[in-house]
KOLLO-145688 format. One record per residue: x, y, z of N, C-alpha, C, O in turn; residue in three letters. Coordinates in Angstrom, 1 decimal, decimal comma. Each point is the difference from the previous one (the first is absolute). Last residue first. Layout:
BEGIN
X|Y|Z|X|Y|Z|X|Y|Z|X|Y|Z|ALA
...
This chain:
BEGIN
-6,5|14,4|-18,5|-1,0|-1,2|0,9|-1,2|-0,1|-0,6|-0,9|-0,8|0,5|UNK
5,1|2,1|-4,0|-1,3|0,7|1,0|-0,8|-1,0|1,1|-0,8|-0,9|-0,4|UNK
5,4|-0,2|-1,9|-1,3|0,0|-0,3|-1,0|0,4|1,2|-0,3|-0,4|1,1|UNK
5,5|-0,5|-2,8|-0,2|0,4|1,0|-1,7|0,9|-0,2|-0,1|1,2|-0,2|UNK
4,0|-4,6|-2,0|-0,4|1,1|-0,2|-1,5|0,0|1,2|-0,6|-1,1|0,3|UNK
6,0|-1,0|-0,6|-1,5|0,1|0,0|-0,9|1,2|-0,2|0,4|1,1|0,2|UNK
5,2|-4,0|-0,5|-1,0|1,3|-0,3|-1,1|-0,4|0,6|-0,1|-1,2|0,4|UNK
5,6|0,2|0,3|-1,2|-0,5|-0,5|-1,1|0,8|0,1|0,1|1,1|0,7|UNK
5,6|-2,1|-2,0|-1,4|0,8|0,3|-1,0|-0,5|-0,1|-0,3|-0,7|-0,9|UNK
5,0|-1,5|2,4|-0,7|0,3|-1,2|-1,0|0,8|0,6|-0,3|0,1|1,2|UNK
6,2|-1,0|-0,1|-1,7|0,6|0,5|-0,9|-0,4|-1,3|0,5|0,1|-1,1|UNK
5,0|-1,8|2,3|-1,4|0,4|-0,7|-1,0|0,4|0,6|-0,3|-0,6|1,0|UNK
4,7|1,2|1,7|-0,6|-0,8|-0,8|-1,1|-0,1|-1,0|-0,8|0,9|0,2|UNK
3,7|2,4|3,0|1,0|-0,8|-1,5|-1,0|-1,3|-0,2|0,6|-0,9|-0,6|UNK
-0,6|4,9|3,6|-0,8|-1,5|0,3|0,8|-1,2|-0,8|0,3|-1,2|0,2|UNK
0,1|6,2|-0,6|0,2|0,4|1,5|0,1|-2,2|0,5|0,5|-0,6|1,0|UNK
-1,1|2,5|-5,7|1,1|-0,2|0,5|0,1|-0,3|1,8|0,9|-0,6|0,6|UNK
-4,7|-0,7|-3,9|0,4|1,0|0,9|1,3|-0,5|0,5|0,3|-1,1|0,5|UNK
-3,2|-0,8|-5,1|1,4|0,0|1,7|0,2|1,5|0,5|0,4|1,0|-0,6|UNK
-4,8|-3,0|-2,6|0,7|1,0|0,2|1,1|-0,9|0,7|-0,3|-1,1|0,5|UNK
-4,4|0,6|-4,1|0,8|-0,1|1,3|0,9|0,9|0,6|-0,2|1,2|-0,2|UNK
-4,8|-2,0|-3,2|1,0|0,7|0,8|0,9|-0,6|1,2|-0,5|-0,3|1,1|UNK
-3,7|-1,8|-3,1|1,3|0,1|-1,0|1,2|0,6|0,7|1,0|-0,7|0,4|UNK
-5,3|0,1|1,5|-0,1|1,1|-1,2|1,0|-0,5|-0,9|0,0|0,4|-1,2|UNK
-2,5|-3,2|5,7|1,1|0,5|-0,7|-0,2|0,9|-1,1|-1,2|0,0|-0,4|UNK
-2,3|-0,6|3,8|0,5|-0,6|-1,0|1,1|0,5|-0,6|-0,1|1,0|-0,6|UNK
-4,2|-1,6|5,0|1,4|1,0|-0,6|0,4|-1,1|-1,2|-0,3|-1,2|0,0|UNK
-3,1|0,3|3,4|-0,6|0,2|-1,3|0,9|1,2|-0,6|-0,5|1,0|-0,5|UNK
0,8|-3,9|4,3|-0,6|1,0|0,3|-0,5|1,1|-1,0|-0,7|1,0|0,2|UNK
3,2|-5,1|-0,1|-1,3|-0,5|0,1|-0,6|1,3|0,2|-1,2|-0,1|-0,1|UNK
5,3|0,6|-1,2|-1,1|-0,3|-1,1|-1,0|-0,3|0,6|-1,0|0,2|-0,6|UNK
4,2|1,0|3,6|-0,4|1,2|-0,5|-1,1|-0,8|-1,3|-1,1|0,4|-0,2|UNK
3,6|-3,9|2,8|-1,2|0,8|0,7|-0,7|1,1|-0,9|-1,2|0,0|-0,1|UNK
4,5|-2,0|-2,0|-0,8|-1,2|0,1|-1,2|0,9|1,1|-1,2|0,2|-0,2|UNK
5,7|1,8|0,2|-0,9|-0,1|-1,3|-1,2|-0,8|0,0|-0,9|0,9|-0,2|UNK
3,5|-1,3|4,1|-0,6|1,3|-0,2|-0,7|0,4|-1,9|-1,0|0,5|-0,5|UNK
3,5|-4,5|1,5|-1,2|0,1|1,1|-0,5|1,3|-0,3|-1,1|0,1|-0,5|UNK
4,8|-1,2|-2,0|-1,4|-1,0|-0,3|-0,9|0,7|1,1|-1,1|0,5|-0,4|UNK
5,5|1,9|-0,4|-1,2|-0,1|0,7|-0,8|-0,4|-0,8|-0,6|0,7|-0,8|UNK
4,0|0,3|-1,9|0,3|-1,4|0,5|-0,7|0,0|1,2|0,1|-1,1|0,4|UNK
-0,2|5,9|-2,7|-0,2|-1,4|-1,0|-0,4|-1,2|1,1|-1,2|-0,3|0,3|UNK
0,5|4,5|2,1|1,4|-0,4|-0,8|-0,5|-1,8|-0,4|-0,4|-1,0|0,6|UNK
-3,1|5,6|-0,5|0,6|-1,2|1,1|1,1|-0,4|-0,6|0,2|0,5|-1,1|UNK
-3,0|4,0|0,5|1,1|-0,6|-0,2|0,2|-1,3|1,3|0,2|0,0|1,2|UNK
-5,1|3,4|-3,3|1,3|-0,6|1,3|0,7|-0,3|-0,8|-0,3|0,2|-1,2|UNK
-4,3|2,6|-0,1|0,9|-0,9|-0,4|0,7|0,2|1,4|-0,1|0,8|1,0|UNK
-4,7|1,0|-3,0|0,7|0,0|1,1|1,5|-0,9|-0,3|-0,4|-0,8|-0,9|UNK
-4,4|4,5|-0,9|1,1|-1,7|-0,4|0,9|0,0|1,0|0,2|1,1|0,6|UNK
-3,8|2,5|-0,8|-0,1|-1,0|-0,7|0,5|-1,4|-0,2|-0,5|-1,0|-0,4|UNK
0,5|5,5|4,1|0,6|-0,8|-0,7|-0,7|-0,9|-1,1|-0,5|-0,7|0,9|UNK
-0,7|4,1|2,6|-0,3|0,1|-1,4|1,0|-0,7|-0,7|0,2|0,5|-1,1|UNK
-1,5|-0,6|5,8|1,0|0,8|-0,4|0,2|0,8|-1,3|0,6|1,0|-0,2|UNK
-2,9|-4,9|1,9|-1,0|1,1|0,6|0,8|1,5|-0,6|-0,5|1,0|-0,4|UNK
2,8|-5,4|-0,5|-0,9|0,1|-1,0|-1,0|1,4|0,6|-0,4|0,8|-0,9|UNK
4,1|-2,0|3,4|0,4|1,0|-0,9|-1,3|-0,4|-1,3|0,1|0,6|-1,0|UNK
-1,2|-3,0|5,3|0,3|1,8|0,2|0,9|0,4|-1,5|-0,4|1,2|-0,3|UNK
-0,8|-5,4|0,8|-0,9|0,4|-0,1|-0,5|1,8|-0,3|-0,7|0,7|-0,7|UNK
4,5|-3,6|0,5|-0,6|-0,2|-1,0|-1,1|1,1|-0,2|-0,3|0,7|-1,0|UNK
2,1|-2,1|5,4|1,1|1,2|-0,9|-0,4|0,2|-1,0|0,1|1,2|-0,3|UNK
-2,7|-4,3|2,3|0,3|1,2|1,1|0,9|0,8|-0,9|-0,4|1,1|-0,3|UNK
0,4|-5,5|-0,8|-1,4|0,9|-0,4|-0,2|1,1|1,0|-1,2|0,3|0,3|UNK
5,2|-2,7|0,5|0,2|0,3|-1,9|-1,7|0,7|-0,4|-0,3|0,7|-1,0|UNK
0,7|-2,8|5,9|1,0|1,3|-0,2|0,3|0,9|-1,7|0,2|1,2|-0,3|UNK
-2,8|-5,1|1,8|-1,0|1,0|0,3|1,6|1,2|-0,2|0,0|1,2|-0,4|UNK
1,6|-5,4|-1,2|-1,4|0,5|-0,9|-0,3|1,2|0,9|0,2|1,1|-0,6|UNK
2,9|-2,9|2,7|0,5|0,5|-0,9|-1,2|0,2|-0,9|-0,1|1,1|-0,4|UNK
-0,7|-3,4|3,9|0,4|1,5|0,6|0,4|1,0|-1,5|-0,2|1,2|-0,2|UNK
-1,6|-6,1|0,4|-0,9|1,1|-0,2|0,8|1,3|0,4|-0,5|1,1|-0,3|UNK
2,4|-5,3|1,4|-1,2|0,2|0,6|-0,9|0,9|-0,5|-1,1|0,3|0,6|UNK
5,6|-2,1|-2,6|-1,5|-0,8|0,1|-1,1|0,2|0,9|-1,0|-0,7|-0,1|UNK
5,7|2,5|2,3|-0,3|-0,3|-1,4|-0,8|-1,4|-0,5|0,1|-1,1|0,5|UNK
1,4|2,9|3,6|-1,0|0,8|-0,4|-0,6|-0,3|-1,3|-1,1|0,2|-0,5|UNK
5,4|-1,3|2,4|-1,0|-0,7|0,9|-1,1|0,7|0,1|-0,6|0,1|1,1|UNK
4,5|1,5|-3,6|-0,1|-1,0|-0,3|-1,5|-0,8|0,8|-0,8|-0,7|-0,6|UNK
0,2|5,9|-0,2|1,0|-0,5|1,2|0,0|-1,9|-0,7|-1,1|-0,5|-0,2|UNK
0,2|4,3|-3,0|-0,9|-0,6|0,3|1,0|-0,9|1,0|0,9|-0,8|-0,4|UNK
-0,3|4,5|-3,2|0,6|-0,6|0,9|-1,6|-0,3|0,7|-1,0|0,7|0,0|UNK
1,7|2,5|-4,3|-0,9|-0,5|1,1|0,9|-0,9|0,3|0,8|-0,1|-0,9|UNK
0,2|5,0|-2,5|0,4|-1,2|1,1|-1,1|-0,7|0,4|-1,0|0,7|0,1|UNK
0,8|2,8|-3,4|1,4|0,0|0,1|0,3|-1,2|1,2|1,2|-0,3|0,2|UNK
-5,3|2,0|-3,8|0,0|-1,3|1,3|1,3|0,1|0,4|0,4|-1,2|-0,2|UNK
-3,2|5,0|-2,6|1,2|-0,9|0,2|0,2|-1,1|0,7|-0,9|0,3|0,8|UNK
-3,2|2,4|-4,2|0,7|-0,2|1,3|1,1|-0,9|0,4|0,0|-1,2|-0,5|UNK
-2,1|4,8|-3,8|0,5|-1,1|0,4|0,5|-0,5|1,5|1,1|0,5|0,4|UNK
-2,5|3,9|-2,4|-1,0|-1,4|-0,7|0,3|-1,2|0,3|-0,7|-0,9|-0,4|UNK
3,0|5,0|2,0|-1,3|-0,2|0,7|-0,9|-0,9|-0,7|-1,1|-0,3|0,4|UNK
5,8|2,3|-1,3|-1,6|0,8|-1,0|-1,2|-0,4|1,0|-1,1|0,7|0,0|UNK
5,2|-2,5|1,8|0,2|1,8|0,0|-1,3|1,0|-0,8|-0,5|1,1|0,1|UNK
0,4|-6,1|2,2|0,4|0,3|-1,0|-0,2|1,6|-0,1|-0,9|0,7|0,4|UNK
-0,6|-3,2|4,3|-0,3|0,1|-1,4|1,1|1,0|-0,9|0,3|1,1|0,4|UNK
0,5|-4,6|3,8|-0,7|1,5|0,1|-0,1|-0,1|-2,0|0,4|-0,8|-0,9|UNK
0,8|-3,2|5,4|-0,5|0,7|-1,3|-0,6|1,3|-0,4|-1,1|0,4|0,5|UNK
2,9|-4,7|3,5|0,4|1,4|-0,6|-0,4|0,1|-1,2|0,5|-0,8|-0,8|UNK
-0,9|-3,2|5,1|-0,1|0,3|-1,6|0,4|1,5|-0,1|0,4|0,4|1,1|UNK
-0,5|-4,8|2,7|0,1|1,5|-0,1|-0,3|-0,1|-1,6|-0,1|-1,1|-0,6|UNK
-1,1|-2,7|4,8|0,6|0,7|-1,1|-0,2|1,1|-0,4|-1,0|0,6|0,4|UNK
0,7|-2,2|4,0|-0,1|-1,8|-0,3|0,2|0,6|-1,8|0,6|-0,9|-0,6|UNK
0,0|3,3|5,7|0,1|0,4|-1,4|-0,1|-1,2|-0,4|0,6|-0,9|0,7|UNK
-2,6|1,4|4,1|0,9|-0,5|-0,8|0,1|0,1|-1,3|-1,0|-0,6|-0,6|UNK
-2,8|1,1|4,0|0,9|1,6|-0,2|1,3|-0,7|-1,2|0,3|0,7|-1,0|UNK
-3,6|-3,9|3,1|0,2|1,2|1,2|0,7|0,8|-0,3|0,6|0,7|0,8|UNK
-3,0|-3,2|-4,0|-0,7|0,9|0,9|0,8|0,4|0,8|-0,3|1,1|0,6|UNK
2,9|-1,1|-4,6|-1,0|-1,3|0,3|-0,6|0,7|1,2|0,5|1,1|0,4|UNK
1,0|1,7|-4,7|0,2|0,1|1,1|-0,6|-1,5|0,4|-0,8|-0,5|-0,7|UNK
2,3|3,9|-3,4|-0,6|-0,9|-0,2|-0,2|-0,4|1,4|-0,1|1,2|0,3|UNK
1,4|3,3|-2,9|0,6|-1,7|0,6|-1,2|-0,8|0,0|-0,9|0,1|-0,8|UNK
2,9|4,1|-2,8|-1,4|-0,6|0,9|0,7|-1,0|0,7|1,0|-0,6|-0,4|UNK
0,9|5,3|-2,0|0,2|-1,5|0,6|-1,1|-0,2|0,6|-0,7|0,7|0,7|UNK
1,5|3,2|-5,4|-0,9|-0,6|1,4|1,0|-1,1|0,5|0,8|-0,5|-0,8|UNK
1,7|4,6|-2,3|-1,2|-1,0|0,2|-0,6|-0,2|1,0|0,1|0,8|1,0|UNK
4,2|2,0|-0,7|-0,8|-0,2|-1,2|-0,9|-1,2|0,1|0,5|-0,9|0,7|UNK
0,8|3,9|3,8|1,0|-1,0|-1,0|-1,0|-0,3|-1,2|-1,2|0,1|0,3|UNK
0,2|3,0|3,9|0,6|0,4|-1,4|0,9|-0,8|-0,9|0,8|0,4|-0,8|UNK
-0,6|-2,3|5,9|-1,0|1,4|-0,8|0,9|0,2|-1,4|1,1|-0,1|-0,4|UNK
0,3|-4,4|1,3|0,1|0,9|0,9|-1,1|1,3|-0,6|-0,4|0,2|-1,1|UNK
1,4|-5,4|0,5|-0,8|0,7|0,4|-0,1|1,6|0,5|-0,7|0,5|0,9|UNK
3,6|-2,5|-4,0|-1,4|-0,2|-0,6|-1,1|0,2|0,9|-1,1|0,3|-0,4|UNK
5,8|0,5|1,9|-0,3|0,7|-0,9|-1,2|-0,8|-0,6|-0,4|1,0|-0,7|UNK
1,3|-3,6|3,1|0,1|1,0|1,2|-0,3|1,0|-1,1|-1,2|0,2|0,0|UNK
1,9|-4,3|-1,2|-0,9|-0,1|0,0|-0,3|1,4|0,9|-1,2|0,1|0,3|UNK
5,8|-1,0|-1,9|-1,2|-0,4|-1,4|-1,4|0,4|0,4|-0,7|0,6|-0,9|UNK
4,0|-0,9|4,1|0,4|1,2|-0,7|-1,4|0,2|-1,2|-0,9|0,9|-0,4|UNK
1,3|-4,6|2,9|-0,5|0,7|0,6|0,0|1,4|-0,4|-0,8|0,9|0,3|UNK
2,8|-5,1|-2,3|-1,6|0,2|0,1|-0,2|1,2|0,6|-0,6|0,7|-0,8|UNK
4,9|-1,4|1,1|-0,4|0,5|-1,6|-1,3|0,0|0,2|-0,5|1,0|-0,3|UNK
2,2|-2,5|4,0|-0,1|1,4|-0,1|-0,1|0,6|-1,4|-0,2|1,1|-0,3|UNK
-0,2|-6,2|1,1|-0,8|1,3|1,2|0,5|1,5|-0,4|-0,9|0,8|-0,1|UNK
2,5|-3,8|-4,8|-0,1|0,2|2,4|-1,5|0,7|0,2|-0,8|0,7|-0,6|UNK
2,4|-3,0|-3,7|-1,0|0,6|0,4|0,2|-0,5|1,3|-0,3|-0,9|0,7|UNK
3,1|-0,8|-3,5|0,2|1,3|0,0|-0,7|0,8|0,7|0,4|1,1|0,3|UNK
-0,8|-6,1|-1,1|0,7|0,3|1,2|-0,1|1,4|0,2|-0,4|0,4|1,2|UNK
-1,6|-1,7|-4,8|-0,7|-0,4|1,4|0,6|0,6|1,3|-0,4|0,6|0,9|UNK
2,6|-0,8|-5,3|-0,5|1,0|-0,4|-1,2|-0,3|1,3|-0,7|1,0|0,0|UNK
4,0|-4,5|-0,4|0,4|1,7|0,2|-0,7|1,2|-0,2|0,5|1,1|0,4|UNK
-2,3|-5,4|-1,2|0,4|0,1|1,4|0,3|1,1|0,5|-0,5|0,7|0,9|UNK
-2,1|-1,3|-5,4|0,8|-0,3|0,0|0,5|0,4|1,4|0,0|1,3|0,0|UNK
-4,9|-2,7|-1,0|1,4|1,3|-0,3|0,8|-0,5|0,3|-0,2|-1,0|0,7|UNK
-3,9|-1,5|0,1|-0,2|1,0|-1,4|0,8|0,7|-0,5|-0,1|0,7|-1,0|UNK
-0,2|-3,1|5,5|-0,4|-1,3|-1,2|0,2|0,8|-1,1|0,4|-0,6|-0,9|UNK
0,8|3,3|4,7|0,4|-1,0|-0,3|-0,1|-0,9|-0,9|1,0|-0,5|-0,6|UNK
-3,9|3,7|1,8|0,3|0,2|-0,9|1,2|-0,8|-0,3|0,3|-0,2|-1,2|UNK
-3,2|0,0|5,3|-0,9|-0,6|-1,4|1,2|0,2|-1,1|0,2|-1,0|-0,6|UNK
1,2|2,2|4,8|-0,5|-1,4|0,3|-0,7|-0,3|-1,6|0,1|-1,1|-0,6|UNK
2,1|5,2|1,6|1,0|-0,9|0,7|-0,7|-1,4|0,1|0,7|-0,9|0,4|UNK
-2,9|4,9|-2,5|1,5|-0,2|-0,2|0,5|-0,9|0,3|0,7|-0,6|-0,9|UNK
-5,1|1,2|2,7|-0,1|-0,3|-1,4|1,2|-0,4|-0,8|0,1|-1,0|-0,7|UNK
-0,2|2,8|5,7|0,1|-1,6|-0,6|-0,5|-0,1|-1,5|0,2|-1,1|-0,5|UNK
1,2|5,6|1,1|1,4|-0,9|0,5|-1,1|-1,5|0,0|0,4|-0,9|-0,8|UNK
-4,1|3,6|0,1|1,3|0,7|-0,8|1,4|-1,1|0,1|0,2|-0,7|-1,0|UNK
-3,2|1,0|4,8|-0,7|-0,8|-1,3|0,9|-0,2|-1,3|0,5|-1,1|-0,3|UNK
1,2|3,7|4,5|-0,5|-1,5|0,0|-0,3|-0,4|-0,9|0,8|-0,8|-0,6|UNK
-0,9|5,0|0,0|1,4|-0,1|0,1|0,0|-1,9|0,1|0,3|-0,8|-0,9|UNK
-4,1|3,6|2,5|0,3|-0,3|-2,0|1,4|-0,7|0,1|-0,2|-1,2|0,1|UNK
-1,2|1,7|3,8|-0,5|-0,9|-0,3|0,2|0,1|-1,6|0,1|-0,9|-0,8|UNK
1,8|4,1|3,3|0,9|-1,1|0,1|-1,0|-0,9|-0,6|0,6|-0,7|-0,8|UNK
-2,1|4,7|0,1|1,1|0,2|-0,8|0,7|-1,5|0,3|0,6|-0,6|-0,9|UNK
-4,9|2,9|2,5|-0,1|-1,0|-0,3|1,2|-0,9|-0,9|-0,2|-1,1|-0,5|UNK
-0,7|5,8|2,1|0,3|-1,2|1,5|-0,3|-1,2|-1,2|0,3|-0,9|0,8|UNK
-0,5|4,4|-3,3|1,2|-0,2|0,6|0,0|-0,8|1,3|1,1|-0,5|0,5|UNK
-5,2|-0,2|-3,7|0,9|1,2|0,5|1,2|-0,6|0,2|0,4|-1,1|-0,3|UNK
-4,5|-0,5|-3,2|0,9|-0,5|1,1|0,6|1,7|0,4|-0,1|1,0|-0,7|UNK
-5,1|-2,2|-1,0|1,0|0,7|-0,2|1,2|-0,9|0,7|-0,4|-0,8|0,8|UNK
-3,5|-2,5|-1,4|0,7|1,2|0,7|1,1|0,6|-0,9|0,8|-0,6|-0,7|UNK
-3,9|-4,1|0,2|1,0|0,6|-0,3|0,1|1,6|0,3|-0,2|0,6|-1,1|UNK
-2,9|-4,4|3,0|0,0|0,8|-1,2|1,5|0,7|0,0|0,4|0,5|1,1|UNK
-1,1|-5,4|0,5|-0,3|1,1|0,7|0,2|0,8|-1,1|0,6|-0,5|-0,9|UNK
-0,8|-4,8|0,8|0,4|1,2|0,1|-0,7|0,9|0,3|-1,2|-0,2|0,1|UNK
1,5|-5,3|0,3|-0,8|1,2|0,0|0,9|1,2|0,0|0,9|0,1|0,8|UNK
């Protein structure tokens, strides 16, 4: 059972940070290459997630919460500079969360808000070799475009995926 997804704040910076590092350190193992797992410290997460929450940072964070308060997943997305298109720049889903629905109520909560936004279409970047995380976004009715990429920062493939994002 989930809980509706929330703005996140700055007190909520260690539980993002949790989710975030076990997605890193327990799911992406099977999908990356070690060195590029290992790289992601505690304090590289924290630098990462501190400026996304801080006032006046670009886009939305939603969490996600279990009843007594525990971050269980995060997401980040703000819309495209024209505003027709919405971003999905992250979801993490705590390893022991995952298959419950957190990550669906989290992806229609962001969906939801940049389609209110006046977005029309929405796209992400997952990296190529996540089976799992691909395989979720289709059931969610995302589809690759073709588009890939290496981010230098990651050095591995990314593909794009799209939706278009239909009036309730």
């Amino acid at each position: 059972m989930t809980s509706t997804p929330r703005p996140a704040t700055a007190a909520d910076l260690d539980g993002v940070v949790a989710v975030f590092l076990g997605c890193w350190h327990e799911s992406y193992p099977a999908v990356l290459p070690s060195a590029l797992v290992a790289a992601m410290t505690r304090e590289r997460a924290v630098a990462l997630w501190r400026g996304a929450l801080a006032a006046g940072a670009p886009g939305e964070v939603l969490v996600e919460t279990a009843p007594g308060g525990e971050v269980r997943g995060v997401t980040r997305f703000a819309p495209s500079d024209d505003g027709a298109t919405g971003l999905i720049h992250s979801l993490y889903v705590a390893p022991t969360a995952q298959g419950g629905g957190v990550g669906a109520a989290l992806l229609t909560a962001a969906t939801g808000a940049l389609r209110a936004g006046g977005a029309g279409r929405a796209e992400l970047w997952a990296f190529r070799d996540n089976g799992p995380s691909l395989a979720f976004y289709r059931r969610q009715g995302w589809r690759p475009d073709g588009a890939t990429r290496v981010q230098e920062e990651f050095g591995e493939p990314e593909v794009r995926l799209t939706r278009e994002l239909a009036a309730p």
